[in-house]
C-alpha positions in Angstrom: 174.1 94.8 228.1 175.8 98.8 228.5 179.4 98.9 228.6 181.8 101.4 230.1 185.0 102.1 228.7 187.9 104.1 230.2 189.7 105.0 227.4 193.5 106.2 227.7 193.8 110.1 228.0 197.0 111.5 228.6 197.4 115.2 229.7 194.1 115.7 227.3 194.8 113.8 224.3 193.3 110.5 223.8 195.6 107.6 222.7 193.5 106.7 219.7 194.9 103.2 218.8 195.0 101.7 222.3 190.9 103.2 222.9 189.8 102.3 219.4 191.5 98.5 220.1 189.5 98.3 223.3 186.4 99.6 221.6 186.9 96.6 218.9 187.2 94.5 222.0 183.7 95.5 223.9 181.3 96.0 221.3 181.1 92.3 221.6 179.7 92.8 224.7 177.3 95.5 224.4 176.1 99.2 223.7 179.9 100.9 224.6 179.8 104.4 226.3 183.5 105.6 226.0 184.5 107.1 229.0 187.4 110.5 229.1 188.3 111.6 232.3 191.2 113.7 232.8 192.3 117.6 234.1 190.9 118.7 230.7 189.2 116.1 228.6 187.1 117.5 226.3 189.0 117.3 223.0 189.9 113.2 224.0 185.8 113.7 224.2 185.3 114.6 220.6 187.8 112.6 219.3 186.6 108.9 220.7 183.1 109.9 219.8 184.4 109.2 216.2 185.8 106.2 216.9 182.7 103.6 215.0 181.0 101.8 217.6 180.8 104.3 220.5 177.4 104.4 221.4 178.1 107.6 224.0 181.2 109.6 225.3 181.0 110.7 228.9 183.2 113.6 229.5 184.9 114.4 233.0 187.5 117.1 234.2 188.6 117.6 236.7 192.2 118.5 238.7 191.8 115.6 240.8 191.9 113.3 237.7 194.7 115.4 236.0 197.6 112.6 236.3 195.3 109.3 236.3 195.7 109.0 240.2 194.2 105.5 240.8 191.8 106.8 244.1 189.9 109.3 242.1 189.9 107.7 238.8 188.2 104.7 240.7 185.8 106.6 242.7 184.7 108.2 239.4 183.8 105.3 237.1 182.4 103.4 240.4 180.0 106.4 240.6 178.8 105.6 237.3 179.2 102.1 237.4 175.3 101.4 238.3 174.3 101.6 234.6 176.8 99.0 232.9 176.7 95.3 233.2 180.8 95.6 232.5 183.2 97.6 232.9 186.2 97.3 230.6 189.8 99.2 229.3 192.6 98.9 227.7 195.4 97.0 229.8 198.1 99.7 229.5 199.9 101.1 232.4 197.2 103.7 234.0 194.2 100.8 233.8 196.2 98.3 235.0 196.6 100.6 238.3 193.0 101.8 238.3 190.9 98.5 237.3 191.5 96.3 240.4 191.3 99.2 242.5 187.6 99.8 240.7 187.1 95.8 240.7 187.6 95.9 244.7 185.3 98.7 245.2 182.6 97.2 243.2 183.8 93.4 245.5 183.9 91.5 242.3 187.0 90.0 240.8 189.1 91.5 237.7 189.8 90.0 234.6 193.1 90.9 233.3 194.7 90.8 229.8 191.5 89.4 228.1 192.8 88.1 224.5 189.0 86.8 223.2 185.3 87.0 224.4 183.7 84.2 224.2 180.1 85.7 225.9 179.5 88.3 228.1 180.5 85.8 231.2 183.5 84.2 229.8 186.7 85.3 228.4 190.2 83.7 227.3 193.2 85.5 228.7 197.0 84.1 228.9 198.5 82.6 231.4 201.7 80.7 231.7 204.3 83.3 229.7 201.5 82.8 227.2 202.2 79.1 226.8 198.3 78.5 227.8 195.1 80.0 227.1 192.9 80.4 230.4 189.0 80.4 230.0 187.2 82.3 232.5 183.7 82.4 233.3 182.5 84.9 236.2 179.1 85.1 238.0 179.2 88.7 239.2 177.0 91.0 238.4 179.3 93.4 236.9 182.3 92.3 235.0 185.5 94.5 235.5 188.0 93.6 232.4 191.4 94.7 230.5 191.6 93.7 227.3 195.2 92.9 225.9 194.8 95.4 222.7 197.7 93.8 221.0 195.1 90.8 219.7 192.3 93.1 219.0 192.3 95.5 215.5 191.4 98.8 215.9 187.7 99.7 215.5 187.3 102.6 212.3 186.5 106.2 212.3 183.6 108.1 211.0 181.3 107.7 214.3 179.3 110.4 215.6 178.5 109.5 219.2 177.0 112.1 221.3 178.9 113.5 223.8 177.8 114.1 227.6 179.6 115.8 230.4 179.3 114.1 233.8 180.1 115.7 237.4 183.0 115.2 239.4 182.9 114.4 243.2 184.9 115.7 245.8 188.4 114.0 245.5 189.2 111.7 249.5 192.6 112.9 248.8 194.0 109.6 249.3 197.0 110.3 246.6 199.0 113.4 245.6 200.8 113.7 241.8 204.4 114.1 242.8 206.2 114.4 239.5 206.1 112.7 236.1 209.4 111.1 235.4 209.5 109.8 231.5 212.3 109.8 228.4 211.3 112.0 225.3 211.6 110.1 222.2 210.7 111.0 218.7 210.3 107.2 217.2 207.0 105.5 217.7 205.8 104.6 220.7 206.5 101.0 221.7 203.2 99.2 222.3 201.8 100.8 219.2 204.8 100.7 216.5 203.7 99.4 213.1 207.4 97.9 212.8 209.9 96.7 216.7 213.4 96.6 216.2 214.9 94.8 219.3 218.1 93.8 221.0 219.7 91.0 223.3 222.2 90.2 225.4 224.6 89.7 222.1 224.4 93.3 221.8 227.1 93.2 224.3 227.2 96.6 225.9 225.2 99.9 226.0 227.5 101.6 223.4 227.2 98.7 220.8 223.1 99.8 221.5 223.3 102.0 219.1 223.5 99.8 215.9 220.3 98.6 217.3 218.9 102.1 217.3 220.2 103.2 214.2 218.6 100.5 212.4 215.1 101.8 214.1 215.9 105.0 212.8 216.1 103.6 209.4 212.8 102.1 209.4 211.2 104.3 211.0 210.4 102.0 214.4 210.1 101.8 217.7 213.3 100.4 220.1 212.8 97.4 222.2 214.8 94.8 224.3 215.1 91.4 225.8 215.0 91.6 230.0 218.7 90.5 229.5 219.5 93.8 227.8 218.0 95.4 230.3 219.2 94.0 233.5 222.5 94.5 231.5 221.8 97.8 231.7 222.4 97.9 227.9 218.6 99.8 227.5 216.4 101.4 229.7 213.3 99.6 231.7 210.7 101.3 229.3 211.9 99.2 226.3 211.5 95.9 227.6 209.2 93.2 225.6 208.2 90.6 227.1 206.0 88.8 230.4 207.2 91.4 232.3 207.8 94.2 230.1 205.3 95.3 227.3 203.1 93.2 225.3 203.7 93.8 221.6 202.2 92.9 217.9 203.7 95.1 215.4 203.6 93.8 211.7 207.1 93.5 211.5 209.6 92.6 214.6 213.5 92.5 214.2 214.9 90.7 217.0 218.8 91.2 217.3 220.7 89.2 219.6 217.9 87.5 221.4 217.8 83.9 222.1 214.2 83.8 222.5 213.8 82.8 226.0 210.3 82.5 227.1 209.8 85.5 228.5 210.6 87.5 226.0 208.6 85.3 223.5 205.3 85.9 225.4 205.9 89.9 225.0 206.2 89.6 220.8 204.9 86.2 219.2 202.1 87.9 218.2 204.0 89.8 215.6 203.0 89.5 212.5 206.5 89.0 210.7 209.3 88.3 212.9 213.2 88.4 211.9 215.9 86.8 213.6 219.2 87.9 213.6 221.9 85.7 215.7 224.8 83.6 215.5 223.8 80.7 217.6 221.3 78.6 214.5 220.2 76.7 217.8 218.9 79.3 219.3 215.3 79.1 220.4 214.6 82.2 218.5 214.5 80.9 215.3 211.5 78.7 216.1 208.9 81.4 216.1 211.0 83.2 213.4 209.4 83.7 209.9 213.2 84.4 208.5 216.3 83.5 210.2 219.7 85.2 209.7 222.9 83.1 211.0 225.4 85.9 211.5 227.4 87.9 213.9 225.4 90.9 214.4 228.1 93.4 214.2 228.6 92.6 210.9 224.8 92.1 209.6 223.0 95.0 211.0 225.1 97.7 209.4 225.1 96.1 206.7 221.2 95.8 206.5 221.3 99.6 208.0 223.3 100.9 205.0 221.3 98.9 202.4 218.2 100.8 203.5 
């Protein structure tokens, strides 16, 4: 079986962990051919044909594909699509918009979030706030998957893949790149933070934020929150963990404030070590903890901040 892997590119640098997770991921499927598509690609190019594993890198640029437009993104790997038996990528933000759209295309179904393979039919994926484990088994002739890459470990370096450059077709114009809109931030980004500070509804308001920020600054992590925080408006949307935020597994996770409601516990149980912080010892929280702090935040945390 061949494989065909859209790997994350964005504005023509690859997103190494997320790729090299998804990589881990396929090779149990097959011979993986890593594909970079973007407004200029060739450097992603070089650098996933490094990654150990890759069997090929397939290179495309074009304008069309400059901002990850679903449409042409679609149209691309659909006009490659007759060579691989699956067609797989990370489940971040731009494959989660391009994948079905490729899956429909193609009139087979998409398997999202896939957490294990079992063969190259059947896969386990979550469902359920993460509460169950799904096993799915498809018949179609090619097999369109996401894999969840916070489950997966990152395949090594030292590859040397060869690296090919394909042709672009003539873009149906279906979608226009308006504008970008995103927050600049020099702390780690979320999904792929070795260490997750996060805060909850006990926070209390978008000022007291900050004592869960300047804690991240002190380790040297990425900021998360509950969906209570957010809907608080206490932290912005792009910081929420959980069903409906992002999926999480960083080795160390700090949650301050949070009750552990299950939504929020399907975003980070995966974490390696997880701390509670939180006043309430009843609170749900402290059952998928590995260490539990009873204590009012506003005194512990810059406390813990000025000890480090």
């Amino acid at each position: 079986m061949a494989v065909l892997l859209l790997a994350e590119v964005t504005d023509g640098a690859l997103a190494l962990d997320a790729t090299a997770k998804a990589v881990s991921a396929a090779q149990a499927l097959g011979d993986v051919t890593v594909l970079c598509a973007g407004a200029a690609a060739a450097d992603a190019g070089a650098e996933a044909a490094t990654i150990a594993g890759v069997a090929k890198v397939l290179v495309a640029e074009d304008a069309s594909l400059s901002h990850r437009l679903a449409e042409p993104t679609a149209d691309l790997i659909v006009s490659l699509a007759g060579d691989y038996s699956h067609i797989v990528a990370p489940a971040t933000t731009d494959a989660k918009n391009v994948m079905p759209r490729v899956a429909a295309l193609l009139d087979v179904m998409v398997i999202s979030d896939a957490t294990a393979v079992v063969d190259g039919d059947t896969f386990e994926r979550p469902v359920y706030a993460g509460n169950a484990i799904q096993t799915v088994k498809s018949s179609d002739a090619k097999k369109v998957v996401t894999f969840r890459t916070s489950t997966f470990e990152a395949a090594g370096t030292g590859g040397s893949a060869a690296v090919e450059t394909v042709s672009v077709g003539a873009s149906a114009g279906l979608s226009d790149w308006v504008e970008d809109a995103k927050a600049e931030s020099d702390r780690p980004e979320l999904t792929s933070a070795g260490i997750v500070v996060s805060g909850g509804r006990g926070v209390g308001s978008e000022d007291d934020f900050a004592l869960i920020s300047a804690l991240a600054d002190k380790l040297g992590a990425a900021v998360g929150a509950s969906r209570a925080a957010v809907d608080s408006g206490f932290a912005p949307n792009d910081w929420q963990v959980g069903q409906t935020g992002k999926v999480v597994a960083p080795e160390l996770y700090i949650a301050v404030g949070i009750s552990g409601a299950i939504q929020h516990l399907a975003g980070m149980k995966d974490s390696k070590i997880i701390v509670a912080i939180n006043k309430d010892e009843e609170a749900p929280i402290f059952q998928v903890a590995d260490f539990g702090l009873v204590a009012d935040l506003f005194d512990a945390v810059p406390e813990l901040t000025e000890k480090l």
